[in-house]
C-alpha positions in Angstrom: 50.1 -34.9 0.9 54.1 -35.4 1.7 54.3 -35.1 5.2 56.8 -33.0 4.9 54.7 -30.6 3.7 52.1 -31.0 6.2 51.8 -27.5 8.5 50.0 -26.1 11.5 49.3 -22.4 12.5 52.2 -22.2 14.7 55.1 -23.3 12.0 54.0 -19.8 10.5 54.5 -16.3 10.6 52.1 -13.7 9.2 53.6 -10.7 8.7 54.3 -7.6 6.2 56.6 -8.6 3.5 59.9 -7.0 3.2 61.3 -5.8 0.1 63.1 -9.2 -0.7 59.9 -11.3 0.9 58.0 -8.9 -2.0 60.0 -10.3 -4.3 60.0 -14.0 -3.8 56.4 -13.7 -3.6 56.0 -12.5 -6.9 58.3 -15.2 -8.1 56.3 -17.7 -6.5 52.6 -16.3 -8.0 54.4 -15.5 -11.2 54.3 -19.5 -11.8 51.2 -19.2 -12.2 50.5 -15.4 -13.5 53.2 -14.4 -15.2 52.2 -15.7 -18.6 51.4 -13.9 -21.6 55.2 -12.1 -19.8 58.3 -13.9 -18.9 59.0 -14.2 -15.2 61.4 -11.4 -15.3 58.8 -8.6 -17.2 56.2 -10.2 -14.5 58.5 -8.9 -11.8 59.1 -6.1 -13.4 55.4 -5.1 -13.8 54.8 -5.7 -10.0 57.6 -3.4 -9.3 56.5 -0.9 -12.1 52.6 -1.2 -10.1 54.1 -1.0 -6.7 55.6 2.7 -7.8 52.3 4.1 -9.1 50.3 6.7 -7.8 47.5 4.6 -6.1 50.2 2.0 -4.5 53.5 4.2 -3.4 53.8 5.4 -0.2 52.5 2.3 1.8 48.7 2.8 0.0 49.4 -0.6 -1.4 50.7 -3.4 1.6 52.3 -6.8 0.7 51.5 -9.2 3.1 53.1 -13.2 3.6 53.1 -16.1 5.7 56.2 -17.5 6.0 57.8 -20.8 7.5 58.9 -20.1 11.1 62.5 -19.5 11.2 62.8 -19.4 7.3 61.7 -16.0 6.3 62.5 -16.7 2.8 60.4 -19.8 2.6 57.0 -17.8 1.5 54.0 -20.3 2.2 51.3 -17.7 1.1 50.9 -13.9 0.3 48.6 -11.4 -0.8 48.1 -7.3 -1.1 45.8 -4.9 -0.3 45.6 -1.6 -1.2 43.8 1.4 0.4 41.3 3.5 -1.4 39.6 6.5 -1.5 35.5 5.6 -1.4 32.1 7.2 -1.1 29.2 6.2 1.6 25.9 7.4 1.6 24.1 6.0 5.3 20.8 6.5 5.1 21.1 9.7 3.0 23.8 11.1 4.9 27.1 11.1 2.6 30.4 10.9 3.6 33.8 10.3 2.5 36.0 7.2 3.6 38.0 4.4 2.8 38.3 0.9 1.5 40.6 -1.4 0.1 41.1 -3.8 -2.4 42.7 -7.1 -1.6 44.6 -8.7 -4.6 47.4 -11.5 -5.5 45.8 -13.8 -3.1 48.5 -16.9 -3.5 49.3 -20.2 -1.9 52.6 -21.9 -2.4 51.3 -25.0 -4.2 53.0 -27.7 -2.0 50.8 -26.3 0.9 47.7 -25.8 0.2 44.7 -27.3 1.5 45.7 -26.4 5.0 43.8 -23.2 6.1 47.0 -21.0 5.7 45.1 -18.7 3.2 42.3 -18.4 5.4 44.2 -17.7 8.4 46.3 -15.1 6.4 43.2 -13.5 5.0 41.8 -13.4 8.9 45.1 -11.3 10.1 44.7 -9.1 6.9 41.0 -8.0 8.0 42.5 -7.1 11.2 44.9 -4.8 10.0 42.6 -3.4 7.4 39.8 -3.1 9.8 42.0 -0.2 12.1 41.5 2.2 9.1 39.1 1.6 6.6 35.2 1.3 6.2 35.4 -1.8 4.2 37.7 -3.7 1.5 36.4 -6.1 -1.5 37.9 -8.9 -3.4 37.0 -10.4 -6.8 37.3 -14.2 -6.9 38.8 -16.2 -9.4 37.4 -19.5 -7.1 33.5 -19.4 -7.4 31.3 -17.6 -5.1 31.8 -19.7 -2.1 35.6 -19.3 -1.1 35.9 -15.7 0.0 32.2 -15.6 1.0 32.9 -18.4 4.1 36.0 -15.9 4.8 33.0 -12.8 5.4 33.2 -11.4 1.8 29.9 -12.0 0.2 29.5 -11.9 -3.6 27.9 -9.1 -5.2 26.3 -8.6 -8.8 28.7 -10.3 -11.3 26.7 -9.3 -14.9 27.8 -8.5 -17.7 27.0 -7.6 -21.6 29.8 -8.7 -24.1 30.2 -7.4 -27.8 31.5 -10.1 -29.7 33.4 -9.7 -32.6 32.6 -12.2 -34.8 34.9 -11.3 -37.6 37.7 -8.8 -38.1 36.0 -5.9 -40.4 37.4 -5.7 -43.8 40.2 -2.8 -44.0 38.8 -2.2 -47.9 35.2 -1.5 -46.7 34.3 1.2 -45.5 33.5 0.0 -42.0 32.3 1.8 -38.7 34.8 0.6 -36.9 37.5 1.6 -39.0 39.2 4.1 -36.1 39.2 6.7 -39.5 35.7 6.3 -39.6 35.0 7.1 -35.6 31.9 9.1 -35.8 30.3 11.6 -33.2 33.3 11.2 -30.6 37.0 11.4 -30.4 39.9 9.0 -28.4 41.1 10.2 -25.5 45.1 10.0 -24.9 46.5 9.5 -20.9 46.8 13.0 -20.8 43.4 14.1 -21.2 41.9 11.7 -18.3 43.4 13.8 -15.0 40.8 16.3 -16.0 38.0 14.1 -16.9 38.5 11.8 -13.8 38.3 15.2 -11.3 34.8 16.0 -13.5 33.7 12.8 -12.5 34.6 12.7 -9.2 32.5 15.7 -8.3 29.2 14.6 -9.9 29.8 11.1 -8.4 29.8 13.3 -5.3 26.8 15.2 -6.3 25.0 12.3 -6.6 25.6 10.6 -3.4 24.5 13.8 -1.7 21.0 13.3 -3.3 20.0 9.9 -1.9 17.8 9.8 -0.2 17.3 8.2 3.7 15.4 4.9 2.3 17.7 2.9 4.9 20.3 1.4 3.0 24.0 2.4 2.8 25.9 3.3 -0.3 29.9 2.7 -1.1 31.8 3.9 -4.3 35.3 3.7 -4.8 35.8 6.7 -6.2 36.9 6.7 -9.8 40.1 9.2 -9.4 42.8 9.2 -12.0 44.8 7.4 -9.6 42.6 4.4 -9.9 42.1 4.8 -13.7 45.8 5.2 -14.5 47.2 2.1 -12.5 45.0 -0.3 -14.9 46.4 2.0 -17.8 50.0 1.3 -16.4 49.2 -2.3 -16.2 48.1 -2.4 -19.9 50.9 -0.2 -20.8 53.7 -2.0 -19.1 52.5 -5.1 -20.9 51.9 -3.8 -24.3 55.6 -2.6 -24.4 57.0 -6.1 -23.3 54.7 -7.9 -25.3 54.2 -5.6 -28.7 57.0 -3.2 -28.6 54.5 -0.4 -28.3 50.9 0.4 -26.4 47.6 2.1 -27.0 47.3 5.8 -27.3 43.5 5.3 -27.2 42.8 5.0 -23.5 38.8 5.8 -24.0 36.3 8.2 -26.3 34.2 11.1 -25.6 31.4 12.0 -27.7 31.8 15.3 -29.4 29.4 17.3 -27.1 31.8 16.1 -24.0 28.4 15.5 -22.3 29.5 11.4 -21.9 33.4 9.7 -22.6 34.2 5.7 -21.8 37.4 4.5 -20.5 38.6 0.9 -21.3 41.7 -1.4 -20.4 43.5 -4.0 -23.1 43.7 -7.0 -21.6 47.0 -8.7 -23.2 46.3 -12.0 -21.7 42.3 -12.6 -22.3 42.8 -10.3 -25.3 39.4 -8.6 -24.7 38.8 -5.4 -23.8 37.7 -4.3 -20.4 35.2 -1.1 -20.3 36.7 0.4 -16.9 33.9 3.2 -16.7 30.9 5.4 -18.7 30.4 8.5 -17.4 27.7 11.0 -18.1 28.2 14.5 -16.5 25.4 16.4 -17.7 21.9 16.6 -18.3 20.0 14.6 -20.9 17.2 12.4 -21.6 17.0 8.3 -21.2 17.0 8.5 -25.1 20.0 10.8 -25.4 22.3 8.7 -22.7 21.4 5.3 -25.2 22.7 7.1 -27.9 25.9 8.5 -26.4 26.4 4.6 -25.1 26.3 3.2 -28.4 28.7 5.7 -29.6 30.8 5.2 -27.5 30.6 1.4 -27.5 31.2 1.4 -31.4 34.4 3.3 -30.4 35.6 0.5 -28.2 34.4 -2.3 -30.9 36.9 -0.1 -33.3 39.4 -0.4 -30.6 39.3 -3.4 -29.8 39.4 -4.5 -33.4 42.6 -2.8 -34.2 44.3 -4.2 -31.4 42.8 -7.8 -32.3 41.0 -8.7 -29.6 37.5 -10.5 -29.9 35.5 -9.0 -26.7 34.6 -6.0 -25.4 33.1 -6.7 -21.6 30.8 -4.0 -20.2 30.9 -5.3 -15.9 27.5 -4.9 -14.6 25.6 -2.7 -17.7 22.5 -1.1 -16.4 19.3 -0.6 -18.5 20.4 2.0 -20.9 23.8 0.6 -21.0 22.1 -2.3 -22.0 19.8 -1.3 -24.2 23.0 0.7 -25.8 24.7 -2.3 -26.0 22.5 -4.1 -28.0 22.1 -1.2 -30.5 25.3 -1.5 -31.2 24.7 -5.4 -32.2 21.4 -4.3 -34.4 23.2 -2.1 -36.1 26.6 -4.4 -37.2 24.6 -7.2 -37.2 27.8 -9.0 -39.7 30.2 -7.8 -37.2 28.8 -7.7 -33.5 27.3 -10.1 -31.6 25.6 -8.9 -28.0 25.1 -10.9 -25.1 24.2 -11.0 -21.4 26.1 -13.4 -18.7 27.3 -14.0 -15.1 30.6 -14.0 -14.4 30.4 -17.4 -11.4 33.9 -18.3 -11.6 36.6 -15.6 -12.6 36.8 -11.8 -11.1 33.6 -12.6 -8.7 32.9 -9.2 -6.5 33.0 -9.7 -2.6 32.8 -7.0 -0.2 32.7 -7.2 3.7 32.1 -4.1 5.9 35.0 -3.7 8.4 34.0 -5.7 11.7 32.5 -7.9 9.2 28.6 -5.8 9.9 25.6 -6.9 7.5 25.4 -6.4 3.9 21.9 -6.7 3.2 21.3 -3.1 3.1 24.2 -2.3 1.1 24.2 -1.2 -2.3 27.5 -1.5 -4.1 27.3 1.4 -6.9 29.5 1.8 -10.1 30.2 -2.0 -9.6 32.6 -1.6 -12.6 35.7 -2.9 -14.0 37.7 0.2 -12.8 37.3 -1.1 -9.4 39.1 -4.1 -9.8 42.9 -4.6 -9.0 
């Protein structure tokens, strides 16, 4: 390394980034992130996320080290962003919060010096004074952030593969004319849906029971849903000229309903969330899944992408899952895998307490930011 790159703790400042810091940080990480966008929409998409529901208002905090004396000379940055979450201790439930750290970004010409690490040290200071945890998902591997007290938690997945793009002349199930047993759901419908879902998330970590381990949820409130939806949004109008009106399904009876995200760059499709609100048998919930799943196949075909990813299926959403491939065998292909190097979770307790007891539930993509 140049020596003129070479730093110590003490030619830094850690601090939180002013409006023009914000900005040059962006600039730097957009290098990197920016593309399927040019840098300018990649700006513009931070600023467009900064202004959203779940960030304004401070919620969301941009943090940088700079070089001492040089406040416009950004040697690393990240965010974090504070969020509403769910505890059950020992059967005792609770509200709190958490946050979710993002953007995590070295300037390239110093890295390899412990600046991220010492940044990331100052962030769990600040985040420990008023929150119950916060989580990470690595794009690094599994040891990284684990070294910095975040372990890695469940990283599974089930993918429906498209193997080829259904024939427009057949008459194919995933032709979104052919959607069967469920309707899309526009933006506007969700506020409702996400409030349903809320309360019998809330219901149900009331009824655990005191077996000794602890509990977190974020919880999955339209303000959560709707920043990935701005994300998509923002990028589907830069990219395609337009964007989705199909934000997720709901089978007819309203007794289950899916949300997904379009993801531009990897151009799959990212299941944020299955919910089921009332009661029904193992067989019933399978079925509703593989409705629902053939939905966001459809989806994802119109919109050609190749993937739909389903983050940490259980056994009915598994066994769903595969339905869907036995019964498009020429279109679908399932399978099962761990996610070890991109979008890892990691989740530390504030004070950095033990994790063994801890049970991270609805580990899904709606989490992520």
């Amino acid at each position: 390394m140049d020596e003129s790159t070479s730093l110590q703790t003490t030619d830094v400042v850690f601090a939180e980034a002013t409006p023009e810091q914000r900005q040059l940080s962006w600039a730097l990480n957009g290098e990197s992130w920016a593309p399927p966008l040019s840098t300018s929409d990649y700006l513009a998409r931070e600023e467009h996320l900064s202004l959203q529901e779940l960030s304004k208002d401070g919620q969301c905090k941009y943090w940088v080290v700079y070089l001492k004396g040089h406040p416009r000379k950004i040697i690393a940055s990240c965010e974090s962003t504070r969020k509403t979450i769910l505890i059950s201790e020992n059967g005792v439930s609770r509200e709190g919060h958490g946050y979710g750290i993002a953007s995590v970004y070295t300037n390239p010409a110093y890295r390899r010096q412990g600046i991220a690490a010492m940044m990331l040290h100052k962030v769990q200071e600040q985040m420990d004074r008023d929150s119950d945890c916060s989580v990470l998902y690595s794009d690094i591997g599994r040891s990284y952030y684990a070294n910095l007290g975040w372990p890695v938690f469940p990283s599974q997945q089930a993918v429906l593969s498209l193997t080829k793009q259904p024939d427009a002349t057949e008459n194919s199930t995933f032709s979104p004319s052919q959607l069967a047993r469920a309707r899309y759901l526009s933006i506007t419908q969700l506020p409702d849906l996400c409030e349903v879902d809320e309360l019998f998330l809330s219901a149900r970590f009331d009824g655990f029971p005191a077996d000794g381990k602890t509990r977190i949820s974020f919880l999955p409130s339209f303000a959560q849903i709707s920043w990935q939806l701005a994300r998509e949004d923002f990028m589907a109008e830069k990219l395609l000229g337009k964007s989705p009106p199909n934000k997720g399904a709901i089978v007819d009876n309203g007794r289950s309903w899916i949300y997904w995200s379009h993801n531009w760059r990897t151009k799959k499709l990212k299941v944020l969330r299955i919910v089921h609100v009332r009661e029904a048998t193992a067989e019933q919930r399978i079925d509703d899944i593989k409705v629902l799943l053939e939905a966001s196949v459809a989806e994802a075909s119109a919109w050609g992408m190749s993937e739909v990813v389903v983050w940490n299926p259980d056994g009915e959403t598994t066994t769903g899952s595969k339905a869907v491939g036995n019964t498009h065998l020429d279109v679908v292909k399932v399978f099962f895998n761990e996610r070890t190097e991109g979008s890892i979770p990691s989740f530390r307790w504030a004070g950095g307490k033990d994790v063994k007891s801890t049970v991270w539930e609805e580990n899904f993509y709606y989490c992520w930011c």
